[in-house]
N, C-alpha and C positions, 0 to 999 in steps of 0.2 A: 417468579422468574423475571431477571432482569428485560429480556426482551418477547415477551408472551404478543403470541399472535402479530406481532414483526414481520416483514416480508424484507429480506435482503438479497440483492445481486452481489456474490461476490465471481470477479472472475478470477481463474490460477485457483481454482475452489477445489481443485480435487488430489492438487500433491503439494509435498513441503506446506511451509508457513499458512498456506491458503486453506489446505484441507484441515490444519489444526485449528484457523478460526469459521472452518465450516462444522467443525465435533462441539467446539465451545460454544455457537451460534444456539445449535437445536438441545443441545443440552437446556438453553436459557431460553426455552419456547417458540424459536427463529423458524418460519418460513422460508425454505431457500431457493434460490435457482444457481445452483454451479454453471459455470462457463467455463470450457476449456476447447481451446483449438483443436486440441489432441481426445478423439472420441475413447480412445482404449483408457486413458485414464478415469472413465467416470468408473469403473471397477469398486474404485477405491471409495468408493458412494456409498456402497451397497452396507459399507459396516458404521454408519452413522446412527450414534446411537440418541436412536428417534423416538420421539413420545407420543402419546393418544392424538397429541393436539397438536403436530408440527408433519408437514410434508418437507419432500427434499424434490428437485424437478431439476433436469441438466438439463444443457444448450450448448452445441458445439459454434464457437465463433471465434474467427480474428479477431481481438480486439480494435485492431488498427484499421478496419476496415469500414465505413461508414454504414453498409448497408446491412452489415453480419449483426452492429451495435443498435442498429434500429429494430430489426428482426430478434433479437434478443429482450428489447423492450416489450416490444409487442406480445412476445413469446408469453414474458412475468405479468402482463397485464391479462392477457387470457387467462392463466391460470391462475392469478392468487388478485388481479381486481386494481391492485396497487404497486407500489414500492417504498418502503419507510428509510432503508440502509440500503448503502452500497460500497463495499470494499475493493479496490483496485487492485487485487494481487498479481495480477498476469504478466509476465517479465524476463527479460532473459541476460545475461552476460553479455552477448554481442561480441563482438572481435578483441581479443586479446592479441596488444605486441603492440609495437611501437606505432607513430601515426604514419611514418612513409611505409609500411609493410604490409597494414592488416586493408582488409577487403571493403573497399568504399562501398558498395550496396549493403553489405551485412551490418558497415556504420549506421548507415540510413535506417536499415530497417531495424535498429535495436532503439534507436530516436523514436519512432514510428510506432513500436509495440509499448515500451514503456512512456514514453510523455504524451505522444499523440493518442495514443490509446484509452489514455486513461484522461485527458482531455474532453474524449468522445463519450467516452462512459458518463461522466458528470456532466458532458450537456443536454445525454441523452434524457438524464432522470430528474433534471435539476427543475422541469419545469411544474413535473407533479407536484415535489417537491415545496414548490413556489407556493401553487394553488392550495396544499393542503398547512401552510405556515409552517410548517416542523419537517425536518429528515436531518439524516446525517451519512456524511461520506467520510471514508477512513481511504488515504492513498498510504504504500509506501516509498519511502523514500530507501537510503541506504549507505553502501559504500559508497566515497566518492561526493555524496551528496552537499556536505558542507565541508569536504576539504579535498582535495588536491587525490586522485588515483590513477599514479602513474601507469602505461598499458592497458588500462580499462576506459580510455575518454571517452567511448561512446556510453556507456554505463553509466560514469560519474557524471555526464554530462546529462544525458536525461533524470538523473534523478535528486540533481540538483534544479534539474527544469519542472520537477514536482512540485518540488520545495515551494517554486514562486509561486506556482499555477494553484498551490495549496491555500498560498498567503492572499491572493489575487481575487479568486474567485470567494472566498469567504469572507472579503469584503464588499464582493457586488451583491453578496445574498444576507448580508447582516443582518438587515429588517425583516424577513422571513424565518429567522428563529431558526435556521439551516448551520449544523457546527460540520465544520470539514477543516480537518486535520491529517498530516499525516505522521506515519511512525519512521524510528529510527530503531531498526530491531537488534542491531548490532551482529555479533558472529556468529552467524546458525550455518548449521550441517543440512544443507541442502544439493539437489542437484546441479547447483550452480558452483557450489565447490569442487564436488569430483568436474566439474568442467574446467575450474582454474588449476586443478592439478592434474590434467589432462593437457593442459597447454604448457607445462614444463617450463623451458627456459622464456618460452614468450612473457609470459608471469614477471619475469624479473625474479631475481635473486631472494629482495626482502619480502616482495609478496608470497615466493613462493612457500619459503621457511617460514611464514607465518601460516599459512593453510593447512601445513604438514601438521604445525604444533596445534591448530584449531582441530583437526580432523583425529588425533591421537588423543586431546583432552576432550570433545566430545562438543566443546562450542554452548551456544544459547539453546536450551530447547524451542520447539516449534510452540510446544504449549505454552510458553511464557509470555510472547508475541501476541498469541491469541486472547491472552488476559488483559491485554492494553487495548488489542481492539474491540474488543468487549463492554470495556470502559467507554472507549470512544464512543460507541455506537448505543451505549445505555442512555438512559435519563441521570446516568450519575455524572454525566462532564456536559449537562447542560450548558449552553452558556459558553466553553471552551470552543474557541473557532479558530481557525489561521494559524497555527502551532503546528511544528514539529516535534515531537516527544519521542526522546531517547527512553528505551526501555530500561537500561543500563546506567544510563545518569543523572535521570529526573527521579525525583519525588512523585510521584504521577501521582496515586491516590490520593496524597495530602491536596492535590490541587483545588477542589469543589473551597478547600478549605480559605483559599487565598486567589479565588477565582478572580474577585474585583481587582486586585492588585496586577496578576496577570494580565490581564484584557486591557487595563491603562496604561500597561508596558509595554519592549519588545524584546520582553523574556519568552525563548522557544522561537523565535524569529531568527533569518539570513537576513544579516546586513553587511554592511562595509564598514569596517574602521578604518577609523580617522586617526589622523596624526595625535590630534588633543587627547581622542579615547587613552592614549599609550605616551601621553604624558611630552609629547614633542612637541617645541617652539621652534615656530618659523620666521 
């Protein structure tokens, strides 16, 4: 089993995308503790399909709150000793519609659950981490994150502020043998879509008729997502750190393959282009 006797925090562990890499977790021997702010959801717990040699433990927490994310450490540490993984799934939509219309505090607090949250989360765990030379953190990233989502800037903007915080902190941990990475999972049928089609015109036009077409063809499954971060989170992308990984447009598996090649590059990296990149004299 790829991750036998593993302890993982994932938080968003118990619906959509989160609870599909909390099935694929314990399937592969995973320790878990689910997190979710929303206590009715650990329901969805109870049908994880669990083996002789894997427990599953919830924790109701903010993520964006400092003392909810310390109390959540503490929680994993009483009960399983340690932490090897941690998955940042916890996240929301946040205000759809233009930027002089939608709700400044709901801005705030969509900045707050997705970046700053997940900020929290890897400071919280990163120092075990440290001490033990080895872990791995899977954030994700999303719509928005590496281009332009018009009506959703508090969204696109946090999770392009993953992006950095992905690239950033897995260069302050390199010498600790620590990979943190995040996904790009592309278009999944989650409750964050019946919320963009719940917002109607604020959507916009092209967003809207593109959710309509995602929602009637069926989208990315949740399980697919879960198989990359599985990856992430194995001994199989050893070595892979500071990347963002499209589910949909990388080669992911082949990477082990062409690992050195990667890591001397800034393939899977947010950058800027240049004038030169695109062939322009000045």
């Amino acid at each position: 089993m790829l991750l036998d006797g593993k302890v993982a925090i994932i938080t968003g562990g118990s619906l959509g995308i989160g609870l599909a890499i909390s099935k694929a977790f314990v399937k592969e021997g995973s320790n878990l503790v689910v997190a979710s702010n929303d206590k009715s959801e650990f329901e969805n717990t109870r049908a994880l399909p669990l083996i002789s040699t894997t427990r599953v433990e919830t924790f109701q927490a903010d993520v964006s709150q400092l003392e909810d994310v310390k109390r959540m450490l503490d929680f994993t540490l009483d009960k399983f000793g340690t932490v090897d993984i941690l998955v940042n799934c916890a996240g929301i939509y946040g205000p759809i519609g233009l930027i002089t219309e939608i709700d400044v505090k709901h801005w705030l607090a969509t900045i707050n659950i997705n970046l700053y949250g997940t900020f929290l989360c890897m400071r919280a765990v990163l120092p075990i981490m440290m001490k033990k030379n080895k872990g791995k953190i899977v954030n994700m990233s999303g719509g928005g994150g590496a281009s332009p989502l018009p009506r959703f800037s508090a969204y696109g903007t946090s999770k392009a502020g993953v992006i950095r915080l992905t690239e950033t902190i897995a260069n302050e941990v390199k010498d600790y043998k620590i990979d943190i990475n995040a996904i790009a999972p592309g278009a999944v049928n989650t409750r964050l879509l019946d919320q963009a089609l719940a917002a109607g015109d604020a959507a916009g036009e092209d967003f809207k008729a593109k959710v309509i077409k995602q929602k009637q063809e069926g989208g990315v499954p949740p399980d697919k997502v879960a198989e990359l971060a599985l990856f992430l989170a194995s001994a199989k992308s050893d070595g892979l750190s500071g990347r963002l990984v499209s589910l949909l447009w990388d080669k992911w598996k082949d990477s082990p393959k062409r690992l050195a090649e990667i890591m001397a590059s800034d393939v899977y990296t947010m950058r800027r282009i240049t004038p030169e990149d695109r062939g322009y004299k000045w």
